[in-house]
TIFI-567330 format. One record per residue: residue number from 1; z negated, y, x of N, C-alpha, C in turn. Coordinates in nm, 3 decimals, decimal comma, padded with zeros to 5 digits. Layout:
<recs>
resi=NUM&nup=Z&nnorth=Y&neast=X&caup=Z&canorth=Y&caeast=X&cup=Z&cnorth=Y&ceast=X $
...
</recs>
This chain:
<recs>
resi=1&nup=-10,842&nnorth=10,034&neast=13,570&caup=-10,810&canorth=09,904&caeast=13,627&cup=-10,659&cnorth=09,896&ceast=13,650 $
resi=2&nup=-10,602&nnorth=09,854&neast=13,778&caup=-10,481&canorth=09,814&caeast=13,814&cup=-10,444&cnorth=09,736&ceast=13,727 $
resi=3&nup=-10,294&nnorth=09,745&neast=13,645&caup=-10,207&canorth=09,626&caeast=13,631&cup=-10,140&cnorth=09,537&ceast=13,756 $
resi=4&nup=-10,180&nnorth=09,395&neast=13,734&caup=-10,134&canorth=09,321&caeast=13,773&cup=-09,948&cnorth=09,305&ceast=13,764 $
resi=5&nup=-09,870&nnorth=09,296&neast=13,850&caup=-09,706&canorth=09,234&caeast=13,808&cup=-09,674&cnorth=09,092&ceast=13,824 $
resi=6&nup=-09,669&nnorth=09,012&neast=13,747&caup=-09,638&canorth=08,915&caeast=13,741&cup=-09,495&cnorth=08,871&ceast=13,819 $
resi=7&nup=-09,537&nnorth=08,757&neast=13,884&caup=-09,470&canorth=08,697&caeast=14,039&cup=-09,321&cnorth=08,678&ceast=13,944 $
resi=8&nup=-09,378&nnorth=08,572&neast=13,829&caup=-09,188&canorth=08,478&caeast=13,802&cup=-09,225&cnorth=08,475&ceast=13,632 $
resi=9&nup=-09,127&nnorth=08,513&neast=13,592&caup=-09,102&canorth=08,551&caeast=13,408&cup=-09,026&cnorth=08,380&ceast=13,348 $
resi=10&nup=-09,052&nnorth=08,390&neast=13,263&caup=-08,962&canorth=08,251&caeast=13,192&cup=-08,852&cnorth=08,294&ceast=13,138 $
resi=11&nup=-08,781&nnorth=08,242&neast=13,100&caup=-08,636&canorth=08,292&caeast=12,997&cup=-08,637&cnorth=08,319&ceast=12,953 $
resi=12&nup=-08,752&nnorth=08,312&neast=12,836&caup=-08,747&canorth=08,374&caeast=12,691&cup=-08,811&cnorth=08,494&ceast=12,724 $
resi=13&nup=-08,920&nnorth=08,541&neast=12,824&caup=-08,917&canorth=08,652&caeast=12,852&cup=-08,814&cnorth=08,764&ceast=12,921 $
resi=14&nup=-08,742&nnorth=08,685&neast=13,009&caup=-08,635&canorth=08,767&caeast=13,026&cup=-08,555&cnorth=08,798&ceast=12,902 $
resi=15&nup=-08,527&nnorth=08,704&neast=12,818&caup=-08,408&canorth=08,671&caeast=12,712&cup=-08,497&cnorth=08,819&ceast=12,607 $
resi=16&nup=-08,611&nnorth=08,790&neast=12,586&caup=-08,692&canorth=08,901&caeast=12,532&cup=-08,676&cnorth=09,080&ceast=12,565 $
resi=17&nup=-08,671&nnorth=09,047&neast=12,667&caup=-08,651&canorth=09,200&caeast=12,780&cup=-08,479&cnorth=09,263&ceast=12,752 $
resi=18&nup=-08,393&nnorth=09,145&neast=12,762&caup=-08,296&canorth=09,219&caeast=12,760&cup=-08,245&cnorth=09,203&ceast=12,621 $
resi=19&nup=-08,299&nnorth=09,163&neast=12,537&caup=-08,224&canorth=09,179&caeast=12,389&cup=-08,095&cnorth=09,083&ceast=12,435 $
resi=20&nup=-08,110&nnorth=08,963&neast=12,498&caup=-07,990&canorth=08,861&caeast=12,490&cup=-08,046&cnorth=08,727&ceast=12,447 $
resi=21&nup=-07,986&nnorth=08,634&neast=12,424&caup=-07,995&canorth=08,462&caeast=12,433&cup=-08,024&cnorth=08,447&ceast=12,581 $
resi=22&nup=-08,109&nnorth=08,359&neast=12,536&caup=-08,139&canorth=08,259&caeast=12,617&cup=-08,034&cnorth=08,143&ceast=12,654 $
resi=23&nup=-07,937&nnorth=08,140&neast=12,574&caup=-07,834&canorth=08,066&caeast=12,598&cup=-07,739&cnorth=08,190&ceast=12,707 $
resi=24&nup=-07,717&nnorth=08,325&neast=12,675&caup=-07,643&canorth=08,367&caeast=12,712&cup=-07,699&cnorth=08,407&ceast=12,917 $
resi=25&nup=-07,814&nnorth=08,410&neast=12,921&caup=-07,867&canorth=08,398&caeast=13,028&cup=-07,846&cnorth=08,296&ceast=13,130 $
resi=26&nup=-07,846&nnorth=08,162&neast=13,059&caup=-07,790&canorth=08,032&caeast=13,120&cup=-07,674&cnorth=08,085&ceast=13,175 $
resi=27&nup=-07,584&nnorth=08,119&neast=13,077&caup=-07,425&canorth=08,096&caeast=13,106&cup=-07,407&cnorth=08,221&ceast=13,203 $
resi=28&nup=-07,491&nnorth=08,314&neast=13,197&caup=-07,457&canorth=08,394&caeast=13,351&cup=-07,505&cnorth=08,355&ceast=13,456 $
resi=29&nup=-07,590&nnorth=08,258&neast=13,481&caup=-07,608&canorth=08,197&caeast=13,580&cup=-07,550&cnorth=08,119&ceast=13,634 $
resi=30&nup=-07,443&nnorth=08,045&neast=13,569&caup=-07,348&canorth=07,946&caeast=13,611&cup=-07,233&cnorth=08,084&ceast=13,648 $
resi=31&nup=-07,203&nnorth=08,170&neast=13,634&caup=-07,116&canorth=08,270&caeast=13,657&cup=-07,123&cnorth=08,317&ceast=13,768 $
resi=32&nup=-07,248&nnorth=08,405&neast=13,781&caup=-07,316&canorth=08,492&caeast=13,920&cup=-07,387&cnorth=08,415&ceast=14,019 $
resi=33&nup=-07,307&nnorth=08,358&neast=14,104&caup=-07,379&canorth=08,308&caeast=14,191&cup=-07,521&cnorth=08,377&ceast=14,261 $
resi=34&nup=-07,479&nnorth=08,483&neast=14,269&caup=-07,631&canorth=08,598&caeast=14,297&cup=-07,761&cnorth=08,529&ceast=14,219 $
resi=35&nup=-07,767&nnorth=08,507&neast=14,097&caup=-07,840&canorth=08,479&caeast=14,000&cup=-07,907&cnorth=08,353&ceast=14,036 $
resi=36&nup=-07,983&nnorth=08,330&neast=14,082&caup=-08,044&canorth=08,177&caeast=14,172&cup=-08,181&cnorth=08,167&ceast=14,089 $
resi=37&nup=-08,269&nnorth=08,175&neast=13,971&caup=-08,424&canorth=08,179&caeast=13,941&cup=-08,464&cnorth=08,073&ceast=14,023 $
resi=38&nup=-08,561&nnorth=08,027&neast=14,041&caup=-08,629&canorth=07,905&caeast=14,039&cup=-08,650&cnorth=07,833&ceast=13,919 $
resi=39&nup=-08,680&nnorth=07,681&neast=13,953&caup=-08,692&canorth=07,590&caeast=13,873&cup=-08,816&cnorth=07,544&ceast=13,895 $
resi=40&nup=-08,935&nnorth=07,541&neast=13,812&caup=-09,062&canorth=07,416&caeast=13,857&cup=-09,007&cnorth=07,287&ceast=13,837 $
resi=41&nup=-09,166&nnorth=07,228&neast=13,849&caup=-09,139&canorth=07,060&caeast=13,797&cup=-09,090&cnorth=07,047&ceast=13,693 $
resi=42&nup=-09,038&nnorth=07,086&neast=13,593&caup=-09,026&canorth=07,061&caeast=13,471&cup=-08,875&cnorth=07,091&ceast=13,450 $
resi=43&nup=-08,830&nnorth=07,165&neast=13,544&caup=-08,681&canorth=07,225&caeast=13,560&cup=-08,701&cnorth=07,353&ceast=13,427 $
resi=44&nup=-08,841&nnorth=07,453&neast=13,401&caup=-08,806&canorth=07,559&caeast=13,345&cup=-08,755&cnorth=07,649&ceast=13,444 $
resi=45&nup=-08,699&nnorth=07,755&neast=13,399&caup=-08,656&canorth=07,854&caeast=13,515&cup=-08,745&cnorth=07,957&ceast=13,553 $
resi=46&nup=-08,758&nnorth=08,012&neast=13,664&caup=-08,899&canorth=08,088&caeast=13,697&cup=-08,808&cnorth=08,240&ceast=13,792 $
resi=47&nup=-08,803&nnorth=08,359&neast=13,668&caup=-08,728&canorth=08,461&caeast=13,688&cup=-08,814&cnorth=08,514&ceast=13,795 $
resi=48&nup=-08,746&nnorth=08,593&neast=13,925&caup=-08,804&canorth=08,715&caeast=13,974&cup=-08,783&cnorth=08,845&ceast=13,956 $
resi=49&nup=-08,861&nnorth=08,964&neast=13,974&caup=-08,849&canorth=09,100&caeast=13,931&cup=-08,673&cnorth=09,149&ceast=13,996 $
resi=50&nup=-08,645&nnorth=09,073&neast=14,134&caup=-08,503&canorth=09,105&caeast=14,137&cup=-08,392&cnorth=09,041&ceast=14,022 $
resi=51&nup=-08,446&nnorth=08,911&neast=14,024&caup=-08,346&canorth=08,814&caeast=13,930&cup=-08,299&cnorth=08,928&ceast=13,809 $
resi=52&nup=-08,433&nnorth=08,960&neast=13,736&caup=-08,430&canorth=09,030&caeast=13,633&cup=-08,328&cnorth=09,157&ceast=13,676 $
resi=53&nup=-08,348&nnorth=09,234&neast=13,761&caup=-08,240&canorth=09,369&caeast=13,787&cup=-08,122&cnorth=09,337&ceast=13,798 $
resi=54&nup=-08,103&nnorth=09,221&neast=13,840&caup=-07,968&canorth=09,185&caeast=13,881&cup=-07,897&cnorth=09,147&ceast=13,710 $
resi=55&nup=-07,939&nnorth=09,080&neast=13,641&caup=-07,942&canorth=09,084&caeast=13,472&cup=-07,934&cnorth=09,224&ceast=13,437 $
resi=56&nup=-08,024&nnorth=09,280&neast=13,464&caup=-07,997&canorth=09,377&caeast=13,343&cup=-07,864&cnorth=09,460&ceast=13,439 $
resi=57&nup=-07,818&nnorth=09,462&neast=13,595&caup=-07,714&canorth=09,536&caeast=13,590&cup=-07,588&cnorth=09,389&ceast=13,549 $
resi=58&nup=-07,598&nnorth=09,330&neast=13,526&caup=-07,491&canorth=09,219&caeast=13,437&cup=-07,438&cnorth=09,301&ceast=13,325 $
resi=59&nup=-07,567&nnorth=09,298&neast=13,229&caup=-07,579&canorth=09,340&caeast=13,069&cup=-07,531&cnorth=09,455&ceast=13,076 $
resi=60&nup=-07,526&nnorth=09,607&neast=13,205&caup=-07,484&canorth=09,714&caeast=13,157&cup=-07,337&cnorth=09,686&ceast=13,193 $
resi=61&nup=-07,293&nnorth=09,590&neast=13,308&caup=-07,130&canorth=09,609&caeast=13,317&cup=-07,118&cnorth=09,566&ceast=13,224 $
resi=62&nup=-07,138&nnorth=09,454&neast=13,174&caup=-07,024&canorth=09,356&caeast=13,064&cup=-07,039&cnorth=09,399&ceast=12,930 $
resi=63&nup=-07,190&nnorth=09,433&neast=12,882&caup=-07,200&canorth=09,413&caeast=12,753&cup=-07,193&cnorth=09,610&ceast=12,705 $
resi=64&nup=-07,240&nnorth=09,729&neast=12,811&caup=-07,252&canorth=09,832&caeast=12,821&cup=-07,125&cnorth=09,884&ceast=12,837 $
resi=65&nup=-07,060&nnorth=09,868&neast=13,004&caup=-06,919&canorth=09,941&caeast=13,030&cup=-06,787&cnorth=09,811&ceast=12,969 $
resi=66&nup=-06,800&nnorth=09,730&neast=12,965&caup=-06,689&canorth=09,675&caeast=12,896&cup=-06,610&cnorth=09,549&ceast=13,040 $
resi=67&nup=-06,692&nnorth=09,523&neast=13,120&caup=-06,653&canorth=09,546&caeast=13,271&cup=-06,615&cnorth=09,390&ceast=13,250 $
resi=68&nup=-06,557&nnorth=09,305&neast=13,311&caup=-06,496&canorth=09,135&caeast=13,256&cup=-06,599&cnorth=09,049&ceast=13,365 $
resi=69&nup=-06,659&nnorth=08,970&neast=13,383&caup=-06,707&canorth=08,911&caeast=13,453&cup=-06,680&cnorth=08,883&ceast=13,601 $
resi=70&nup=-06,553&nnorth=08,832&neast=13,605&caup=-06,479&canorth=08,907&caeast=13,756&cup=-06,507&cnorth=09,059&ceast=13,789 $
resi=71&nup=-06,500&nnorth=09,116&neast=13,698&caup=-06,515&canorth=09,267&caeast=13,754&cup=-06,710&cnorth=09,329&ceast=13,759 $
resi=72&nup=-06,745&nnorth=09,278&neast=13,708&caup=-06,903&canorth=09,261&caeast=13,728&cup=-06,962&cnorth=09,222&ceast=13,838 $
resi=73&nup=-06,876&nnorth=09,079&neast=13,874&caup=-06,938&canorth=09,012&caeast=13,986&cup=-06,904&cnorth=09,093&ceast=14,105 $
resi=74&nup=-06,775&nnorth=09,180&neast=14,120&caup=-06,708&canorth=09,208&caeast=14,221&cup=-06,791&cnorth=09,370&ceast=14,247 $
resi=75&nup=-06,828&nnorth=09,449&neast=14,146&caup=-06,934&canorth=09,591&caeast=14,166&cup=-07,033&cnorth=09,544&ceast=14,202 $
resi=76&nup=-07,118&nnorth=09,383&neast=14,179&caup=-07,281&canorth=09,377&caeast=14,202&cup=-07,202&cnorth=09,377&ceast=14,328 $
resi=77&nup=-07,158&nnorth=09,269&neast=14,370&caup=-07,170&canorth=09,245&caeast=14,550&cup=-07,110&cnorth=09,382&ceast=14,662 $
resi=78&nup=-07,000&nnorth=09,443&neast=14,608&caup=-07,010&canorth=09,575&caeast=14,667&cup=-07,106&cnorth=09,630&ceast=14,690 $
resi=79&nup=-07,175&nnorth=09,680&neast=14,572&caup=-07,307&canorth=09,708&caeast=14,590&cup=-07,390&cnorth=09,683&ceast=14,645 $
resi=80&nup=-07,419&nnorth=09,559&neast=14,623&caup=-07,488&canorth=09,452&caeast=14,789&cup=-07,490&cnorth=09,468&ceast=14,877 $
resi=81&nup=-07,333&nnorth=09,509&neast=14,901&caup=-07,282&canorth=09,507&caeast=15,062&cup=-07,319&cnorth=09,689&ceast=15,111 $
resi=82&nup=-07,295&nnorth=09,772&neast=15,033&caup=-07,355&canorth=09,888&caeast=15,034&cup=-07,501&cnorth=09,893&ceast=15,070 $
resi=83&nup=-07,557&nnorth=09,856&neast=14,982&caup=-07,670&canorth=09,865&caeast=15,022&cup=-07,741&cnorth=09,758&ceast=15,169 $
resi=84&nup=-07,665&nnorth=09,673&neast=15,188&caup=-07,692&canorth=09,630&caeast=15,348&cup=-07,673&cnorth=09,682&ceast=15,469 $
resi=85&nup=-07,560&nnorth=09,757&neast=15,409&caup=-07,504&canorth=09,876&caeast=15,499&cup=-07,614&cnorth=09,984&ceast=15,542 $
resi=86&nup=-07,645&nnorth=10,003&neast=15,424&caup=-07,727&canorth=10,171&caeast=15,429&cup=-07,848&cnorth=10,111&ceast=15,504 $
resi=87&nup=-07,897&nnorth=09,981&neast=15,512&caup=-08,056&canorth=09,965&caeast=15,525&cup=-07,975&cnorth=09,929&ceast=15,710 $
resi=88&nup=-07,868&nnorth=09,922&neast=15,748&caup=-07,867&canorth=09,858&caeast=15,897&cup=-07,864&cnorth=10,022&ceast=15,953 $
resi=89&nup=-07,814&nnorth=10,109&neast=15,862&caup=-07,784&canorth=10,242&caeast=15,887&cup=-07,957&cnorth=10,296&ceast=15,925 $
resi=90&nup=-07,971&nnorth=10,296&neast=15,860&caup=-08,140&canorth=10,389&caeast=15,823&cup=-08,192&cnorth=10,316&ceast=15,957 $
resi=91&nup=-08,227&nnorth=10,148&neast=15,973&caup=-08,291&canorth=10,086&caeast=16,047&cup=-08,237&cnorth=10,175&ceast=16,221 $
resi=92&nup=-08,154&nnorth=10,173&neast=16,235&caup=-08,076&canorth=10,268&caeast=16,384&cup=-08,121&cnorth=10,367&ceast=16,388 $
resi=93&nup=-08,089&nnorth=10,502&neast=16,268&caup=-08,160&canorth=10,594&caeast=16,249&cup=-08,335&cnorth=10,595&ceast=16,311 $
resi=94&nup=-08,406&nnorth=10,494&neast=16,250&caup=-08,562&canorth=10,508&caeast=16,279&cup=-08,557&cnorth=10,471&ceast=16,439 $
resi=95&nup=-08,482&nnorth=10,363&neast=16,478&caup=-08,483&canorth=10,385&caeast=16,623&cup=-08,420&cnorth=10,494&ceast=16,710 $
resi=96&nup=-08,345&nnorth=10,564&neast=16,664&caup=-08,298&canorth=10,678&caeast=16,758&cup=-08,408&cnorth=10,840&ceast=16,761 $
resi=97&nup=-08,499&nnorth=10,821&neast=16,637&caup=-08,596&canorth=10,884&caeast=16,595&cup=-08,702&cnorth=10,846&ceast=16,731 $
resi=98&nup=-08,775&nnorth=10,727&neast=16,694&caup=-08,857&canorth=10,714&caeast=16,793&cup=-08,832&cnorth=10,702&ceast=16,928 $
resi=99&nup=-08,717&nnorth=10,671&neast=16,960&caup=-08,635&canorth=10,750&caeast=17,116&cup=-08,692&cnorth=10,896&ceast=17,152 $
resi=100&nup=-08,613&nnorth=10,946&neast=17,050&caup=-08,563&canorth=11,093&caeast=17,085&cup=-08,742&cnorth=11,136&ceast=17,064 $
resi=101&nup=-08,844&nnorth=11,115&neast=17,006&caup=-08,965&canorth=11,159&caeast=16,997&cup=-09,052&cnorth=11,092&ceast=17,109 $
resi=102&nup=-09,028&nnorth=11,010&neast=17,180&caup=-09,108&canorth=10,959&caeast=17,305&cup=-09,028&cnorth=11,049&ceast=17,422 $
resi=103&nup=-08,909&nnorth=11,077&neast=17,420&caup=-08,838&canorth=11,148&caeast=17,514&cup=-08,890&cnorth=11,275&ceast=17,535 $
resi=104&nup=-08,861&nnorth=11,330&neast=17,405&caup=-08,966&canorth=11,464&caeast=17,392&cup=-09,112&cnorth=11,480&ceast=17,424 $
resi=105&nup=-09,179&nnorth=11,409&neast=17,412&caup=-09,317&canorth=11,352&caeast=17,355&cup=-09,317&cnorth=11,348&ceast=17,593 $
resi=106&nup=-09,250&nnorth=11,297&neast=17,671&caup=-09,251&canorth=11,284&caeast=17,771&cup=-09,196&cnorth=11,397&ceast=17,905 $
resi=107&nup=-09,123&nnorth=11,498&neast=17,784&caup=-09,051&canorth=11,624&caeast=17,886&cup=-09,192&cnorth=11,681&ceast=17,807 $
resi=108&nup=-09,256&nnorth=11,690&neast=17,705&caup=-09,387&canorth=11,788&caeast=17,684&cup=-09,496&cnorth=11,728&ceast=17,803 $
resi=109&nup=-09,522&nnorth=11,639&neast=17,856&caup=-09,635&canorth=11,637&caeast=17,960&cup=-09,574&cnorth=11,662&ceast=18,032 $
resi=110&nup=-09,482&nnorth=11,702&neast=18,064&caup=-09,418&canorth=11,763&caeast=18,239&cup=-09,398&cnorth=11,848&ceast=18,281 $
</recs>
């Protein structure tokens, strides 16, 4: 039987996962703007599987490499920006692919 992945985690499960407070989770959220959970009716917070990655790369700059919160915030969003990069990169790539293979694909019937 497939495991199911659960859509949105609560705090104390995140807070559980990463061996932190639940207080200390709050207070990176007021920090990392990146860090957005949802809130239900009740105003609990409702983690996603990114929310969570984006935490645990928090916990390895600050609490792992020693990295200051300015300097945390400033590697995630590089990173960000890297990786937006690479996906506009790749996305061109697949179109110059299916070019160059209909081109071909059109000097082979001729």
């Amino acid at each position: 039987m497939e495991e199911v992945e659960k859509r949105y985690y609560s705090i104390s499960e995140v807070a559980t996962q990463l061996k932190v407070s639940q207080s200390l989770l709050r207070y990176w959220e007021t920090e990392f703007d990146f860090i957005r959970p949802r809130k239900n009716k009740k105003g609990d917070r409702q983690f996603t599987r990114h929310d969570i990655e984006l935490l645990q790369r928090v916990y390895e700059l600050v609490k792992e490499k020693g990295y200051t919160l300015q300097g945390a915030r400033d590697s995630i969003k590089a990173k960000e920006y890297q990786t937006s990069e690479n996906a506009a990169v790749i996305a061109s790539l697949h179109k110059l692919r299916t070019f160059l293979t209909e081109l071909r694909d059109g000097l082979d019937g001729q």
